[in-house]
TORTOR-646148 format. One record per residue (C-alpha): chain; z, x, y; residue number from 0. Coordinates in steps of 0.5 Angstrom, whole numbers, always signed. Layout:
BEGIN
  zafi     zz     xx     yy  doro
     A      Z      X      Y   NUM
...
***
This chain:
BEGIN
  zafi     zz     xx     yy  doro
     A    -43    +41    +51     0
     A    -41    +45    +58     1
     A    -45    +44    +64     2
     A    -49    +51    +65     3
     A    -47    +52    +72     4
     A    -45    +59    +73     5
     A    -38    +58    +74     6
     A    -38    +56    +67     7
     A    -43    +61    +65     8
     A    -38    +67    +68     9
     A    -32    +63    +64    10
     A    -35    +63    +58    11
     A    -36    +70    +58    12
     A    -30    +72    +60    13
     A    -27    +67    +54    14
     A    -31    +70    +48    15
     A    -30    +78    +50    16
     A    -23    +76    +51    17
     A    -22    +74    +45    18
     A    -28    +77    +41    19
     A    -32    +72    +39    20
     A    -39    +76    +42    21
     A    -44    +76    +36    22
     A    -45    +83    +35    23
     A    -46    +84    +28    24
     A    -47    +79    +22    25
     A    -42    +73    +20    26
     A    -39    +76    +14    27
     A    -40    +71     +9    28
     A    -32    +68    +10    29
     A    -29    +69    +17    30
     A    -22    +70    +17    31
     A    -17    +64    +18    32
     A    -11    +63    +23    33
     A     -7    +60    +16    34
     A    -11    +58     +9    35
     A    -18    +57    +12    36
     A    -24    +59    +14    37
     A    -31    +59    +14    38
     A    -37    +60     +9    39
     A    -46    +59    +10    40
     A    -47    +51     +7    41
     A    -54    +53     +6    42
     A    -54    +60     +7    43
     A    -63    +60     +6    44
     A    -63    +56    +11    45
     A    -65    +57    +18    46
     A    -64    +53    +26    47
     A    -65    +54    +33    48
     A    -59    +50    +36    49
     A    -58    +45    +32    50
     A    -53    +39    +34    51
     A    -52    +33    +30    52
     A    -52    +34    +22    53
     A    -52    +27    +19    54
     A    -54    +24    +12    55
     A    -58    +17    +11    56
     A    -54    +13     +7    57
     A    -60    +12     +2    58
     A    -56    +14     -4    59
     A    -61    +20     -4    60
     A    -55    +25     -2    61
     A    -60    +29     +3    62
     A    -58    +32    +10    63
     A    -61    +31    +17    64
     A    -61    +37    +21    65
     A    -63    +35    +28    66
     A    -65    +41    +33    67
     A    -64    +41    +40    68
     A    -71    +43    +41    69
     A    -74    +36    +39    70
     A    -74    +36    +31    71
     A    -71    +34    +25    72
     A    -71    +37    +19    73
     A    -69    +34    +12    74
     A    -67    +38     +5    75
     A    -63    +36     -2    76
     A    -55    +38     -1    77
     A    -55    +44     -4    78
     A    -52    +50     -3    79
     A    -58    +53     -6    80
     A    -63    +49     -2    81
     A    -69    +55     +0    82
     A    -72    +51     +4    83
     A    -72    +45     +8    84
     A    -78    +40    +11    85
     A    -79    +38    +18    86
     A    -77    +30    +19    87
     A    -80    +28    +25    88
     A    -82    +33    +30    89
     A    -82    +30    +38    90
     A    -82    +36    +41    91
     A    -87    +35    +47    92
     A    -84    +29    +48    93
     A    -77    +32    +50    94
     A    -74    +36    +55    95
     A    -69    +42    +53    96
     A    -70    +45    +59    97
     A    -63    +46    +60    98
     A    -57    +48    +56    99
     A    -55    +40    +56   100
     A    -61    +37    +55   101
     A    -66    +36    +49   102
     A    -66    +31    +42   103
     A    -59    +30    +42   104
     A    -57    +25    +37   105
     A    -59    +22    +31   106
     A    -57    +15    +27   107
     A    -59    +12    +21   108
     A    -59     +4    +20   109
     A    -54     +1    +16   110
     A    -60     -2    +11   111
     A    -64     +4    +12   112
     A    -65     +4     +5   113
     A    -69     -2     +6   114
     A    -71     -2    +12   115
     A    -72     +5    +14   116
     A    -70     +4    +22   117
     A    -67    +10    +25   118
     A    -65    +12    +31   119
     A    -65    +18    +36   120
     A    -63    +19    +44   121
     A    -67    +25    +49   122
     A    -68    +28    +55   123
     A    -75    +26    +58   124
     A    -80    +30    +62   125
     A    -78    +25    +67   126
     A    -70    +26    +67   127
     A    -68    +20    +64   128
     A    -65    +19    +56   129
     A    -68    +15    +52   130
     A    -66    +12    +46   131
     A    -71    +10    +41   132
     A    -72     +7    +33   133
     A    -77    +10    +29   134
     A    -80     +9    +22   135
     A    -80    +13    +15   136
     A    -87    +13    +12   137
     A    -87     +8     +6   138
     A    -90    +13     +2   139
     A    -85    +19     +3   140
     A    -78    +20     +5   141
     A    -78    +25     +8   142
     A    -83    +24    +13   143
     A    -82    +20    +19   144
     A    -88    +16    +23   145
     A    -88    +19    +30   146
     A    -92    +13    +32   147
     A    -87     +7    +30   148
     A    -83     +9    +37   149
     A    -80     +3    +39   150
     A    -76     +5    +46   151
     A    -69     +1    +46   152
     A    -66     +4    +52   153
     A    -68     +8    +58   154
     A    -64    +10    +64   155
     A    -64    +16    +69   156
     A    -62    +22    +69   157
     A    -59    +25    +76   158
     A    -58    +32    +74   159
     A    -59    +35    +68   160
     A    -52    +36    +64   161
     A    -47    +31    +62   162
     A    -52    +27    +57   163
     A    -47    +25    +52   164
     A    -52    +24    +46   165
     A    -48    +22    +40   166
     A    -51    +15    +37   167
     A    -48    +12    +31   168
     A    -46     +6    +28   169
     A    -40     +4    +27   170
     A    -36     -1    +22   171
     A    -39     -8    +26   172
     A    -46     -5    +24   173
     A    -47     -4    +31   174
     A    -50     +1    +35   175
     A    -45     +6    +39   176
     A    -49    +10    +44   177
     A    -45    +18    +49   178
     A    -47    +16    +55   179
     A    -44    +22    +61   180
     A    -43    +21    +68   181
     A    -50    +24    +71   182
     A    -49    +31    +71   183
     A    -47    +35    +77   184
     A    -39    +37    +78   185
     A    -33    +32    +79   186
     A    -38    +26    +78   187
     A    -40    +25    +85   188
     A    -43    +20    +85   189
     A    -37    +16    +82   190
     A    -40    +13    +76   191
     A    -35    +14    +72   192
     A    -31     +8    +75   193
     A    -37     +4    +77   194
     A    -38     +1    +71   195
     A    -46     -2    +74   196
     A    -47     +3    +71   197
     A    -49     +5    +65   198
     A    -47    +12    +67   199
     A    -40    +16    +64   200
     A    -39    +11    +58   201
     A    -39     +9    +51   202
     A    -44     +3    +49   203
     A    -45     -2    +44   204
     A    -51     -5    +43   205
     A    -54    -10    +37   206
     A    -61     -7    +34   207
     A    -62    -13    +29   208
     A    -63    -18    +36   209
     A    -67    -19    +41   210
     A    -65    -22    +47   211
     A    -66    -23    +56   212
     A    -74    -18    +54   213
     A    -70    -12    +51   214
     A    -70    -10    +44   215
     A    -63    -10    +43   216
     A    -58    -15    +44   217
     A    -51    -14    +48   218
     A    -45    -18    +42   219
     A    -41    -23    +45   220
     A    -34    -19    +45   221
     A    -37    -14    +49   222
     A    -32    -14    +54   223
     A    -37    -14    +60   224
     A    -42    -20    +56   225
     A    -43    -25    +61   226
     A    -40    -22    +67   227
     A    -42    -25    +74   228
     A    -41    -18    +79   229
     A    -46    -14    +76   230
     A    -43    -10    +71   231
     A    -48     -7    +66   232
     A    -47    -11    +58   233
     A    -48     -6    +54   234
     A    -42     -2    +56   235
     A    -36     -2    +50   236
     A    -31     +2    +54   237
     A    -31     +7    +61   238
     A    -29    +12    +66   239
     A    -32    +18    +62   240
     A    -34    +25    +64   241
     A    -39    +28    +57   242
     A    -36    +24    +51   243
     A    -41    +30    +47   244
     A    -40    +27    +40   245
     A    -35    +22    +38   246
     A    -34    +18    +30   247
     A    -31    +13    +27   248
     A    -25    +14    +22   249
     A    -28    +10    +16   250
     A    -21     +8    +14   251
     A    -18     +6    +19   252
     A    -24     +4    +23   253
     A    -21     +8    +30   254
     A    -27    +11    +35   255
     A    -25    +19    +36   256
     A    -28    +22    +42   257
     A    -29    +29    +44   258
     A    -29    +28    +53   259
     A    -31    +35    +57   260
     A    -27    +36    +62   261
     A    -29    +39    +68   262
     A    -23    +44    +70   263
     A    -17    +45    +66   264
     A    -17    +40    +62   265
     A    -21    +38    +54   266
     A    -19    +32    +52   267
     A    -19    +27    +45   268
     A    -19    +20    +45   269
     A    -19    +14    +42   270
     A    -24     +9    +44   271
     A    -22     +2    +45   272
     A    -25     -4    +47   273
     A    -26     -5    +55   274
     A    -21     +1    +57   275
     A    -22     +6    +62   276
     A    -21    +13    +61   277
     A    -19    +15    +68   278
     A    -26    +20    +70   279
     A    -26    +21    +76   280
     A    -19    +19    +77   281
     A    -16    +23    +72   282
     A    -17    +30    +68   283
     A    -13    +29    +62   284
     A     -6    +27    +64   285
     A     -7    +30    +70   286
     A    -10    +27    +77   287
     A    -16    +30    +78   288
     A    -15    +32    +85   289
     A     -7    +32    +85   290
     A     -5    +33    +92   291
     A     -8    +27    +94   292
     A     -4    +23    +89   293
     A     -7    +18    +84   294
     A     -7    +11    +81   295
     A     -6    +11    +73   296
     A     -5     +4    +72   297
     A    -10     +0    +68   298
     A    -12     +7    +65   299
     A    -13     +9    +58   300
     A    -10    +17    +58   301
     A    -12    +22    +52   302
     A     -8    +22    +46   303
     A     -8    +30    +47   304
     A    -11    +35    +51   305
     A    -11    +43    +52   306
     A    -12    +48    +58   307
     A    -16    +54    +60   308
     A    -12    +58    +56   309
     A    -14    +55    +49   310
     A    -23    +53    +50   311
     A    -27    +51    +55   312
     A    -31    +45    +53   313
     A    -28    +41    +47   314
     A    -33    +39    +41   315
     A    -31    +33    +39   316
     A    -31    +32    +31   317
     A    -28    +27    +25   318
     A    -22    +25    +22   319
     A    -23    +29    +14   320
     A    -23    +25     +9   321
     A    -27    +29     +4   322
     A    -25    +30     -3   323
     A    -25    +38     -3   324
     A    -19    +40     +2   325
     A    -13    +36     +0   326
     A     -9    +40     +6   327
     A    -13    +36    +12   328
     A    -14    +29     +8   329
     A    -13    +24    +14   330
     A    -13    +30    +20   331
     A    -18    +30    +26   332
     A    -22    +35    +26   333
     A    -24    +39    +32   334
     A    -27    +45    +36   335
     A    -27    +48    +42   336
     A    -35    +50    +44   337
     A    -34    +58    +48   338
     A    -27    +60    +44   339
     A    -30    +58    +38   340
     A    -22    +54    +35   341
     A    -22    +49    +30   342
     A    -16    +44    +30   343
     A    -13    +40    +26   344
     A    -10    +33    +30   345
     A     -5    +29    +26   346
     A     -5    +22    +29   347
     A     +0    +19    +23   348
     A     +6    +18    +28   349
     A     +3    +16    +34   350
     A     +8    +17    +38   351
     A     +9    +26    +37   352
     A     +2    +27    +34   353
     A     +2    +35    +31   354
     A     -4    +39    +33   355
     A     -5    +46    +29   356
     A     -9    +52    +29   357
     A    -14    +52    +22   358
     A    -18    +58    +25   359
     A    -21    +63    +30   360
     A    -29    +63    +29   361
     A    -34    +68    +32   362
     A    -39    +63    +33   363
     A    -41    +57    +38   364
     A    -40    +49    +35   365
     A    -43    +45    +37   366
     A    -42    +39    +32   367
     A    -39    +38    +26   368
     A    -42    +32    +21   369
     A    -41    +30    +15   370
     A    -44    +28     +8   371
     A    -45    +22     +4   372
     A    -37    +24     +0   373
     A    -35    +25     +6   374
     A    -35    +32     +6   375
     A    -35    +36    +13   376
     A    -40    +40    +16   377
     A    -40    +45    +22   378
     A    -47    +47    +27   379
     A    -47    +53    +30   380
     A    -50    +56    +36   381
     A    -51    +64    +35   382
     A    -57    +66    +39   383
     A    -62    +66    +34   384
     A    -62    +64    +26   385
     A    -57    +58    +27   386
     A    -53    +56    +21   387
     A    -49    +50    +18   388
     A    -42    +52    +17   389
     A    -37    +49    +12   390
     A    -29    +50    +12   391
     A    -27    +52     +6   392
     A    -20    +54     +3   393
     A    -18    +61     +3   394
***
């Protein structure tokens, strides 16, 4: 999500005047789309306060995790008829959402979370640090965490309070992928983005089923800093991001899909690669970040697509669909766009001219998109108040 800076603020206003996305009434049940698509309530009794991840647990119980920025998780059956939902875990004393950027950001389960019951999550501390931690479900009710199994993997500082990253997520290797932003700020002051000592303006990776050097985790050997002698930090899989707010894995063909906010022309969608460097701060999309005095782009990784000022602000990065209800989109990246309300449709199938289109204008705020156990695609919306889960439907 963008930074709450006033400049942003007075942008975004603008933005959603503009274009008309304010919420001055009701959503009607489908918003009108740009085409054949558009949106209707997923779960229409079911109210959020600033949801941000939607995930299932992979446990065959077709359930749905709803996880809100405030510092609760909340579970109910996947049921578009569901007419109330049960809180999961509640650590809302222990997470700071003070800024628009900060709070319980992101929720992963294990791979064996069937057996073993571990899930993970990452938020913003009272003491300005992100902390990603293992927690339990009770033995005796799955719908019910046990507040006091934390087990904190990593903790780290924050500088400022925005570009937090949040997304954790378990990639096809089985292990555990981890948005970590540059620090906050504007144009990463302090260069963490090509500093990779630290673990700031990055993706991670990290084993949870090893222990190793004293940590509860352990670094993979293909990482591409594992055993380096110059200082550079292990857990680091690829670099030089501003705010990768969400990222996913395509589950055919294994590609890592990443949303990166830009600071002041540009969004960006990438695909993460092992070791790359993504440019932040050299770069802002393709262009240099600070183009009058030239810029070096060997060795950089560049996006696979961008869009300027004139289409959204702050990139909400999504999934590739591959759900079984809309043909149309099978194989597409699907993405938003958090102030303008826009939602795309990315087609990668010929690398080298990807096709980019306008599925639909919505009046509501995205911050996440998730999917459920058939793959089906869910949106989180933020719309001041009694929040809800969208899905994309066909007209």
């Amino acid at each position: 999500m963008k930074s709450p800076s006033p400049m942003y603020t007075i942008l975004i206003a603008f933005l959603m005047i503009s274009i008309g996305c304010v919420d001055n009434e009701p959503n009607d049940e489908v918003s009108p789309g740009n085409g054949s698509y558009g949106i209707v309530e997923a779960f229409p009794a079911l109210e959020f306060t600033r949801p941000v991840d939607l995930q299932h647990p992979g446990d065959g119980s077709d359930r749905l995790f709803v996880v809100e920025q405030r510092g609760i998780i909340s579970v109910f059956p996947n049921d578009p008829g569901v007419e109330s939902a049960t809180t999961f875990l509640d650590i809302a004393e222990q997470v700071d959402n003070a800024g628009n950027e900060e709070g319980l950001l992101g929720l992963a389960f294990h791979p064996d979370y069937e057996d073993n019951g571990y899930f993970y999550v990452n938020y913003t501390t009272h003491d300005s640090k992100t902390r990603v931690s293992r927690f339990e479900v009770s033995s005796d009710d799955p719908d019910q965490a046990v507040k006091s199994t934390e087990q904190v993997l990593l903790s780290f500082e924050q500088p400022y309070g925005n570009h937090n990253g949040g997304q954790v997520s378990f990639g096809p290797d089985g292990y555990l992928y981890i948005a970590v932003g540059d620090g906050g700020s504007g144009g990463d002051p302090h260069d963490n983005g090509q500093d990779p000592t630290t673990l700031l303006g990055t993706i991670l990776r990290i084993d949870v089923d090893s222990q190793e050097n004293g940590m509860n985790y352990g670094i993979p050997e293909d990482n591409p800093f594992a055993g380096n002698e110059e200082g550079y930090r292990e857990e680091i899989y690829a670099y030089g991001l501003r705010n990768v707010w969400r990222f996913s894995f395509d589950p055919e063909t294994d590609r890592l899909w990443a949303g990166d906010v830009g600071q002041n022309s540009y969004e960006e969608i990438d695909i993460i690669k092992i070791g790359e460097n993504y440019g932040w701060n050299i770069m802002e999309g393709k262009h240099c970040f600070s183009p009058g005095s030239g810029c070096d782009q060997s060795g950089l990784e560049l996006p696979v697509w961008e869009y300027g000022r004139s289409e959204g602000v702050s990139v909400t990065g999504g999934f590739v669909y591959r759900g079984p209800s809309l043909d149309g989109l099978a194989g597409q990246y699907i993405y938003a766009d958090y102030a303008s309300g826009r939602i795309w449709a990315l087609d990668y199938s010929d690398m080298g001219n990807p096709e980019n289109t306008e599925l639909i204008e919505t009046d509501i705020r995205i911050s996440s998109f998730g999917v459920d156990a058939q793959n089906e695609l869910y949106i989180c919306a933020f719309e001041g108040g009694n929040d809800k889960i969208y899905r994309l439907a066909a007209e």
